[in-house]
RODO-2510 file (C-alpha; in nm, 4 decimals, decimal comma):
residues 408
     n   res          X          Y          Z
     1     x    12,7210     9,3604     5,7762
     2     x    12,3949     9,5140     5,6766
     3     x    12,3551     9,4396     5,2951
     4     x    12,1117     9,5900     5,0604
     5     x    12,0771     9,4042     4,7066
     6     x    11,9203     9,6174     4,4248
     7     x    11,7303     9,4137     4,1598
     8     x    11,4921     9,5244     3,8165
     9     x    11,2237     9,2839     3,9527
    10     x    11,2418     9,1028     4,2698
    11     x    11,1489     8,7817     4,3078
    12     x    11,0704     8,7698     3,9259
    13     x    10,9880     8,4073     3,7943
    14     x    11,1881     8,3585     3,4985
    15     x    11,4873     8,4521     3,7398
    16     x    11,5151     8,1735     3,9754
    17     x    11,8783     8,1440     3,9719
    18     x    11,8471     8,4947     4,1574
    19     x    11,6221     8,3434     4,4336
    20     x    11,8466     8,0863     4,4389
    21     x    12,1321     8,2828     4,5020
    22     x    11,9300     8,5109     4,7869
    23     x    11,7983     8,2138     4,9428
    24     x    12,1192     8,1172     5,0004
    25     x    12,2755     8,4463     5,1536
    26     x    11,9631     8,4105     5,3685
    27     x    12,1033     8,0631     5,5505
    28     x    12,4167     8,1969     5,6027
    29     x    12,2439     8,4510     5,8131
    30     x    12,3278     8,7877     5,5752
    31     x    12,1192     9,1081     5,7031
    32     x    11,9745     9,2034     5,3937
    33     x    11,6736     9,3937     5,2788
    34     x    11,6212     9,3795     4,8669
    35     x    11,4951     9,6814     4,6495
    36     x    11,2508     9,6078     4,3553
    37     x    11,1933     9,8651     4,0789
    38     x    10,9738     9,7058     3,8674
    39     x    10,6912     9,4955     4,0449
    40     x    10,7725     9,1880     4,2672
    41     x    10,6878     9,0900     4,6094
    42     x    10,6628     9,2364     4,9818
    43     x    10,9008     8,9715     5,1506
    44     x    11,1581     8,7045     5,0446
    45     x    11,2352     8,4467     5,3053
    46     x    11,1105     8,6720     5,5610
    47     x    11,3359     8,9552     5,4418
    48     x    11,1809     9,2389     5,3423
    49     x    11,1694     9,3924     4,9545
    50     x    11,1108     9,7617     4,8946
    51     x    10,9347     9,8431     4,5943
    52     x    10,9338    10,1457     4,4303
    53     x    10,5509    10,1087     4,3679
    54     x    10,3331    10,3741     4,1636
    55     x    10,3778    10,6066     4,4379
    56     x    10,7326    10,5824     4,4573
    57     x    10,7520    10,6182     4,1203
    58     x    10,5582    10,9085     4,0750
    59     x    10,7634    11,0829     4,3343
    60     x    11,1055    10,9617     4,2086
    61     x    11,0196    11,1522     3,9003
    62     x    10,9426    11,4617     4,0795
    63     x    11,2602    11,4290     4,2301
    64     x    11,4166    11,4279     3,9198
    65     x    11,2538    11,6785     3,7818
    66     x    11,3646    11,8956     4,0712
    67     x    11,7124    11,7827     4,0327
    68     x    11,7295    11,8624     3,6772
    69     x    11,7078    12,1929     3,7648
    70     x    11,9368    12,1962     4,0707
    71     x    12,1648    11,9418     4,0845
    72     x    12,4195    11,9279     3,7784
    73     x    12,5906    11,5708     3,9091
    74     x    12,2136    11,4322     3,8400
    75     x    12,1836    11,6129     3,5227
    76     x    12,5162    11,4825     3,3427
    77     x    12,3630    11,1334     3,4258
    78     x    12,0608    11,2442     3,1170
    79     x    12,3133    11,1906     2,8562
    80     x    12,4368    10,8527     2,7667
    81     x    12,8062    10,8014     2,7486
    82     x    12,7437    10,6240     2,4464
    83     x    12,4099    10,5536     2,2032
    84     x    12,1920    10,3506     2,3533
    85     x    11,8424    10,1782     2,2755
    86     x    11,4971    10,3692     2,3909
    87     x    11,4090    10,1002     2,6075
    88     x    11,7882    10,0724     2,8094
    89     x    11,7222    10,5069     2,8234
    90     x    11,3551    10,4165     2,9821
    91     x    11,4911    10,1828     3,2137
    92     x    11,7886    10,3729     3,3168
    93     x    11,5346    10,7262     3,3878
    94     x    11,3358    10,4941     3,5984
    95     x    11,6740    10,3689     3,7955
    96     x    11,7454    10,7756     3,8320
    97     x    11,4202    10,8507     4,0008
    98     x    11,4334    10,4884     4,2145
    99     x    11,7950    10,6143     4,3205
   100     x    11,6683    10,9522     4,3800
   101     x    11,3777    10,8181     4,6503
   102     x    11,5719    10,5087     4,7828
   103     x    11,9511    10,7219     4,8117
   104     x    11,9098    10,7867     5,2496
   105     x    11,7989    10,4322     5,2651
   106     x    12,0879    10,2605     5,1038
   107     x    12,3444    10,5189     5,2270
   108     x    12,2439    10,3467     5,5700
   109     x    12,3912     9,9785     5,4734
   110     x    12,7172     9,8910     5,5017
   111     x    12,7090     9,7502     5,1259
   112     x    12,5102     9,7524     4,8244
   113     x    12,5169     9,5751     4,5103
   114     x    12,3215     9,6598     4,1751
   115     x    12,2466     9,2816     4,0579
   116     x    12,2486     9,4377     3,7068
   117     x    12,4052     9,7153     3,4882
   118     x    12,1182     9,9177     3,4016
   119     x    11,8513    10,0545     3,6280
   120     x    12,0016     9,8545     3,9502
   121     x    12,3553     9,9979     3,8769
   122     x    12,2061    10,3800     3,7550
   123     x    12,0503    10,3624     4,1356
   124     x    12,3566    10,2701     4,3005
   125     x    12,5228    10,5321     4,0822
   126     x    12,3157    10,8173     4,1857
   127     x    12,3601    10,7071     4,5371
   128     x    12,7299    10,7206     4,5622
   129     x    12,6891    11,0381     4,3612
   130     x    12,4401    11,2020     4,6136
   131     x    12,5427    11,0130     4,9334
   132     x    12,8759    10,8895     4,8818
   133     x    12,8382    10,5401     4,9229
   134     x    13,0276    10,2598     4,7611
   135     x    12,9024     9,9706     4,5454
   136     x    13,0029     9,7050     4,3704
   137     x    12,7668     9,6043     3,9996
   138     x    12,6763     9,2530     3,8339
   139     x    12,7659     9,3008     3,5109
   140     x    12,5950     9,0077     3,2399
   141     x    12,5739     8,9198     2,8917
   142     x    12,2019     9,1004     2,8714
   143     x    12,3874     9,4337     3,0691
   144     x    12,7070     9,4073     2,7611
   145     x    12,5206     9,2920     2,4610
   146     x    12,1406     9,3075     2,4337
   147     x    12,0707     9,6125     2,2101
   148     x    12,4527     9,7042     2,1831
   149     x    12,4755     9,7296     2,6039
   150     x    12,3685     9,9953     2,8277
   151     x    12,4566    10,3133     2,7437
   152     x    12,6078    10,4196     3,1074
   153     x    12,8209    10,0963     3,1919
   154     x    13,1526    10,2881     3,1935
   155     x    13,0689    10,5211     3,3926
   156     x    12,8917    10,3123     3,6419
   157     x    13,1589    10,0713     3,6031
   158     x    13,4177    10,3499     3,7057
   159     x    13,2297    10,4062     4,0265
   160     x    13,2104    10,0215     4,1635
   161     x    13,3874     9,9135     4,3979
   162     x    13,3846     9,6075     4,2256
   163     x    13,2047     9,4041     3,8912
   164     x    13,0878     9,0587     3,9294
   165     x    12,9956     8,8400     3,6253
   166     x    12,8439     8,5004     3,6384
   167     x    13,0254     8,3718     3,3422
   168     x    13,4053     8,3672     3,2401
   169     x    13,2844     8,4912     2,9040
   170     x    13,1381     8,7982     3,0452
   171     x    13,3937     8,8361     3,2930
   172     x    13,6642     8,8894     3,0055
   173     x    13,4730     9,0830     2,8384
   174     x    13,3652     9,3710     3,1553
   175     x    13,7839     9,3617     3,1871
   176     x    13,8647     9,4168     2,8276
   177     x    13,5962     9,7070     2,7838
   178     x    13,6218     9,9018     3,1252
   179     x    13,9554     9,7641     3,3098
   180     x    13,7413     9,7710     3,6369
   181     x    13,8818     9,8285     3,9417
   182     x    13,8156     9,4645     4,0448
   183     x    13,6680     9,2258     3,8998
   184     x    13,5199     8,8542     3,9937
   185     x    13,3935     8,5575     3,8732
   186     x    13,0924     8,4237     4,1223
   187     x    12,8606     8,1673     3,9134
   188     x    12,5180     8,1249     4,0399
   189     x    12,3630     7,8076     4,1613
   190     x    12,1544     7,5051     4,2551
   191     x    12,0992     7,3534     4,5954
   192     x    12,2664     7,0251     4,5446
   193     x    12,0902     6,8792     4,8309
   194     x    11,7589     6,8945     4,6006
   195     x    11,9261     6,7299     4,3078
   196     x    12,0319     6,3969     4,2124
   197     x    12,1339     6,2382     3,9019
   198     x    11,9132     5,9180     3,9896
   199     x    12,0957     5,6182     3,8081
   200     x    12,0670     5,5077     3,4768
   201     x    11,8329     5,6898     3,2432
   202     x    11,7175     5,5352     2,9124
   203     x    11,3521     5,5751     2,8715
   204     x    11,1566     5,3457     2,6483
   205     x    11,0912     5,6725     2,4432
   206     x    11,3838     5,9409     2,4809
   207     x    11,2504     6,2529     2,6486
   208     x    11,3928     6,5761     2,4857
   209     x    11,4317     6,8966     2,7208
   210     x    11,5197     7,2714     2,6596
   211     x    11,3985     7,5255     2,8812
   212     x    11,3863     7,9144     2,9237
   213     x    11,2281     8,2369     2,8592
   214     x    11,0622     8,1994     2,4492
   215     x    11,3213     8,4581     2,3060
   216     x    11,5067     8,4643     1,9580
   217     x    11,8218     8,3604     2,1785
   218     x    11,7279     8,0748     2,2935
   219     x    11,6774     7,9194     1,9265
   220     x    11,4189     7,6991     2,0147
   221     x    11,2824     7,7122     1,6262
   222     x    11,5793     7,4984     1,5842
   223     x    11,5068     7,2924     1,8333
   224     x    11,2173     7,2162     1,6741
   225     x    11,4230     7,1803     1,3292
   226     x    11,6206     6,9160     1,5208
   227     x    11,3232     6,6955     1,6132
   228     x    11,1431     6,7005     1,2779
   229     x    11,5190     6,5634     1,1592
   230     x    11,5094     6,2630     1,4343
   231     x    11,1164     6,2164     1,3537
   232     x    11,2391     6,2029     0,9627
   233     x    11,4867     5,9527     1,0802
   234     x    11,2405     5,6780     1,2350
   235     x    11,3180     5,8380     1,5843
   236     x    11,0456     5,7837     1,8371
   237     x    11,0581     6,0586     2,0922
   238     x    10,8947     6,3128     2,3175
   239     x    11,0206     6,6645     2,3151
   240     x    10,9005     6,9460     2,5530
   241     x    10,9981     7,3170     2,5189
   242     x    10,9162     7,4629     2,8666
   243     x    10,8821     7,8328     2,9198
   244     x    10,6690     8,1661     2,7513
   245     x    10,7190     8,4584     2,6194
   246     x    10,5540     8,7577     2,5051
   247     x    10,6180     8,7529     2,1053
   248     x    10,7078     8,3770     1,9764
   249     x    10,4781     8,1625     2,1438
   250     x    10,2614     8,1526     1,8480
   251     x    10,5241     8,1083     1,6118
   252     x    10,6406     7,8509     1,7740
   253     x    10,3103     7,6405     1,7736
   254     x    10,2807     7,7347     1,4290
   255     x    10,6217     7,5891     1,3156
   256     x    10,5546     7,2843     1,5265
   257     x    10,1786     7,2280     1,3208
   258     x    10,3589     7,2660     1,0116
   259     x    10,6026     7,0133     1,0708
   260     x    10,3758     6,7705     1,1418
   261     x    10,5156     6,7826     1,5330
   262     x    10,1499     6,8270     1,7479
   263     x    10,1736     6,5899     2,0343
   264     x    10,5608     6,4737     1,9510
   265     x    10,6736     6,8585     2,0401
   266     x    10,4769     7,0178     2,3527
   267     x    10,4757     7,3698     2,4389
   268     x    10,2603     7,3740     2,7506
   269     x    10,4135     7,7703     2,8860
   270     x    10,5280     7,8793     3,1731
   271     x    10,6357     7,6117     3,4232
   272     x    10,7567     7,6237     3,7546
   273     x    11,0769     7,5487     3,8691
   274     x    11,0088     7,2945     4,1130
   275     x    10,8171     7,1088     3,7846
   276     x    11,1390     7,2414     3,5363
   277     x    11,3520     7,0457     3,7708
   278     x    11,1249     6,7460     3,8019
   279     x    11,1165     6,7136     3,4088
   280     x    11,4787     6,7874     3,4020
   281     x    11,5375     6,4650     3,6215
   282     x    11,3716     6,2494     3,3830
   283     x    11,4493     6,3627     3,0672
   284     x    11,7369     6,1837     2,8696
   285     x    11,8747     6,4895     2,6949
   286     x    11,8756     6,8372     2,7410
   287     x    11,9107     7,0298     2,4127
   288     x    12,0800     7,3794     2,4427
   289     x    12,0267     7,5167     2,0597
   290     x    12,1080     7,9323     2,1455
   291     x    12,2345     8,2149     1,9744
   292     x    12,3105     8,5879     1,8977
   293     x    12,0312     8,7501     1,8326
   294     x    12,0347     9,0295     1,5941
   295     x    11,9828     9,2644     1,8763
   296     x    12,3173     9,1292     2,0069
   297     x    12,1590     8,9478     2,3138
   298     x    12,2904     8,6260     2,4029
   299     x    12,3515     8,3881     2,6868
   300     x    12,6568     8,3795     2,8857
   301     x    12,6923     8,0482     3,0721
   302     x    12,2470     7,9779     3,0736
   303     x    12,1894     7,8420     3,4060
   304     x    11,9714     7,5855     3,2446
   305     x    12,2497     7,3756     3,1750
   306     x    12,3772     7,3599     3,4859
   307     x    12,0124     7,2509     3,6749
   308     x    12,0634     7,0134     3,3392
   309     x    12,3566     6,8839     3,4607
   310     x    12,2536     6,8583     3,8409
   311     x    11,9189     6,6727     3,7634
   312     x    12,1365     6,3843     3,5325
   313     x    11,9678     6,4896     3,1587
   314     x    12,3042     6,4610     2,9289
   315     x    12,3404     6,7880     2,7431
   316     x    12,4470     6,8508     2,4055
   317     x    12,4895     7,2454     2,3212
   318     x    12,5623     7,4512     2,0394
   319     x    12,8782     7,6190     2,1354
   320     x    12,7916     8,0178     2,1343
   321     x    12,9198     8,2593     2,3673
   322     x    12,9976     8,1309     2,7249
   323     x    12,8458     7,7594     2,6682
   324     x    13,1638     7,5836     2,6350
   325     x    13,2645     7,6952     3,0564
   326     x    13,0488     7,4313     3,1279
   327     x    12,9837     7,1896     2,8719
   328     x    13,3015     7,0335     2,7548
   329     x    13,2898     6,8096     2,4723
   330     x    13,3132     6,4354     2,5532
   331     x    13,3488     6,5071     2,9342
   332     x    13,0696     6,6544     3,0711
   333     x    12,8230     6,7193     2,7730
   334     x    12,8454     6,6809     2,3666
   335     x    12,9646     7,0246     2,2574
   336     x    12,8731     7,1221     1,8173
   337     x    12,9955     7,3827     1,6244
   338     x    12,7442     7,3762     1,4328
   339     x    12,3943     7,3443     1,4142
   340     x    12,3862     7,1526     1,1378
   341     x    12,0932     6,8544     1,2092
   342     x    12,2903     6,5581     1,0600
   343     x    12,5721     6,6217     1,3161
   344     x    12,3458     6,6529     1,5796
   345     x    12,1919     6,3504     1,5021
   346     x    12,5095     6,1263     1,4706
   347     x    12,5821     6,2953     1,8338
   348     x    12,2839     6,1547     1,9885
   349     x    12,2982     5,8174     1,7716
   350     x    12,6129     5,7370     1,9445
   351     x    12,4775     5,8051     2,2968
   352     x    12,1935     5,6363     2,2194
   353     x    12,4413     5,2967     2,1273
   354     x    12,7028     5,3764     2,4228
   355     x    12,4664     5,3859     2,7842
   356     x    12,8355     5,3660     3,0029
   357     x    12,9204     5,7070     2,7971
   358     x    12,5931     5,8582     2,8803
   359     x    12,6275     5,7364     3,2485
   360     x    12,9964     5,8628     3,2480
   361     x    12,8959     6,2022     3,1099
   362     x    12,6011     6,2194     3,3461
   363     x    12,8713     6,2129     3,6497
   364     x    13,1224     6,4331     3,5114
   365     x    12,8674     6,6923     3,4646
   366     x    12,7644     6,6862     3,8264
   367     x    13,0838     6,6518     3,9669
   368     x    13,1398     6,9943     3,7606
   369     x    12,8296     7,1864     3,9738
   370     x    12,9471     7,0475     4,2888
   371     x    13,2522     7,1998     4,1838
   372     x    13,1171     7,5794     4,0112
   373     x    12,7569     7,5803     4,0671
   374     x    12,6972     7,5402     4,4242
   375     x    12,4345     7,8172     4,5629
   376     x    12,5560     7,8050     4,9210
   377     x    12,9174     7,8067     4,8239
   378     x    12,8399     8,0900     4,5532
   379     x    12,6922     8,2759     4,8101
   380     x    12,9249     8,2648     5,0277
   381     x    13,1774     8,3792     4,7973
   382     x    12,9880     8,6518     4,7025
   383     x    12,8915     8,7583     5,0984
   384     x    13,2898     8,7094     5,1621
   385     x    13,3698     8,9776     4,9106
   386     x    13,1735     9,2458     5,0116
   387     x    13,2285     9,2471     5,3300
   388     x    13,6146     9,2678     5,2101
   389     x    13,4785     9,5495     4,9756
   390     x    13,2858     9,6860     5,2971
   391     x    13,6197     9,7042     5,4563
   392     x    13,8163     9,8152     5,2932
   393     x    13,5700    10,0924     5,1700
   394     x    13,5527    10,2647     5,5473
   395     x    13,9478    10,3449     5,4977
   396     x    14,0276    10,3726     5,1204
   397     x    13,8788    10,6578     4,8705
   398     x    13,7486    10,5522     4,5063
   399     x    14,0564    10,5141     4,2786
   400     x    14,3428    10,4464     4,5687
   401     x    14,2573    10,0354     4,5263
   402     x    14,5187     9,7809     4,3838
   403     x    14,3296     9,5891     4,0841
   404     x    14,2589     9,2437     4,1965
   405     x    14,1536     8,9848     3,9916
   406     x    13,9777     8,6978     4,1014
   407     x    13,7773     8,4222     3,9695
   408     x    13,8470     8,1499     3,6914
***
């Protein structure tokens, strides 16, 4: 099966769960070629990525003005379905000119899948509109939430073959807004190989961990909250918030100098992976401390917690949106309701006391990504299903499937 995967940026480097998960259709010998709208590289794993580029761009737009004028299945796609946010009606214009320019290419694969709802999804949209071709859409807590959702997801959802969410959370959610035609839950993942949970961890200091992209939902101000509590508290500890951002770094620093945190709480930016993971294996807790930001973004299930969980940090997580698949209180993390720092504290007190508990936490936790978070096995999963999708598309018109539902 020749495969074509549609991304916003590809290979981007906050997303390395989506390497990850291409990486892994790689080994299992998948011919695929990946699209890039917005920037990224010239090859992945000697695969090629097409990007639309300035000059694509620039003649995608032509396209569309020319279609504006002469094709009316292009021109419904200018109005929203429902209100939507400037930015999400930016990004989608630029999917309608990338689907415009890329729409003979893809009709030439045997499947293609938007990896998210908005610009990947309007290009697979205006493909099967324009070239008849079938799809199937990642649909993800950003795609649903951020900014009240995209503004074309039911009507791109109406057209997949298929929606696949990486989190249960999400999952119920693309069902109980669109009733898709099928839906599946296929997590992303870690190569376990890589990982270990490397024995008993109690440093001399505890090492504190949260990682990811310095956004409002991540919450890492209260992170920061929570260590200024412990430091209050005679703690001695050493607390690192990896990742950047384009708006809060400075805020962040800020919050830390006024709390009296420089040199307890580091903020040393962007980080690679392969150094994420390597902190991440010696760290003694991993702090998830998320929310819902006013824009409505959110996590679903943050991937962080599961390279958490495969690297041996014990988690404890505020439970908020899709958190709770993962981390289940007493078993594989410490689960709060609340981020109220006196609970937290007690939380970590009694790890701190109870070393068997933190080792027996530890292994629960990784038995749960062997179990839901394997790339290769994710992978496979999702390679399996298209080419059942693939299948069953040469025979069946849109609309004559049986709704399956798969997933947990």
């Amino acid at each position: 099966m020749r495969l074509a995967l549609v991304y916003w940026t590809f290979p981007k480097k906050s997303e390395t769960f989506l390497q990850r998960e291409a990486a892994a259709l790689v080994k299992l010998g998948t011919d695929v070629e990946f699209f890039s709208i917005c920037g990224g590289g010239d090859h992945f794993d000697g695969k090629p990525i097409r990007r639309l580029g300035l000059g694509g761009t620039v003649l995608g737009f032509t396209k569309l003005l020319v279609a504006i004028l002469t094709t009316r299945a292009i021109r419904e796609l200018l109005v929203p379905s429902k209100k939507t946010s400037l930015a999400n009606y930016i990004e989608n214009l630029l999917g309608l000119a990338a689907g415009l320019v890329w729409k003979n290419r893809l009709a030439k694969f045997d499947w293609v899948h938007a990896q998210w709802g908005a610009a990947p999804a309007m290009v697979t949209l205006v493909a099967r509109r324009l070239k008849g071709i079938h799809y199937s859409m990642g649909l993800h807590a950003y795609d649903l939430y951020e900014g009240g959702g995209d503004g074309w997801l039911d009507l791109k959802v109406s057209q997949a073959r298929a929606v696949t969410s990486s989190s249960a959370q999400a999952r119920g959610e693309v069902v109980r807004r669109f009733a898709p035609t099928e839906s599946c839950l296929i997590r992303r993942g870690v190569f376990l190989e890589k990982h270990s949970i490397n024995g008993p961890r109690n440093n001399e200091v505890p090492i504190f961990l949260t990682v990811g992209r310095v956004l409002p939902k991540k919450g890492f101000d209260r992170f920061i909250d929570l260590m200024a509590y412990l430091r209050d508290r005679s703690w001695k500890l050493d607390a690192w918030i990896l990742g950047d951002g384009p708006f809060l770094m400075s805020a962040l620093r800020r919050q830390i100098s006024r709390l009296g945190l420089n040199g307890t709480v580091h903020m040393p930016g962007w980080t690679d992976n392969t150094e994420v993971m390597k902190w991440m294996s010696k760290s003694d807790f991993f702090l998830f401390t998320g929310r819902v930001s006013a824009n409505g973004d959110r996590d679903g299930f943050p991937n962080v917690i599961a390279e958490a969980f495969a690297r041996g940090a014990v988690v404890l997580a505020i439970d908020v949106a899709g958190v709770s698949e993962g981390v289940m209180d007493g078993k594989t993390g410490i689960l709060l309701k609340t981020m109220d720092p006196l609970e937290w504290y007690k939380a970590l007190e009694s790890l701190q006391k109870d070393p068997l508990r933190k080792e027996a936490l530890r292994k629960e936790a990784y038995s749960w990504v062997e179990e839901n978070f394997d790339a290769r096995k994710n992978a496979l999963q999702l390679l399996t299903s298209m080419e059942k999708w693939s299948l069953e598309g040469v025979s069946s018109a849109k609309g004559n499937y049986t709704t399956v539902m798969q997933g947990k």
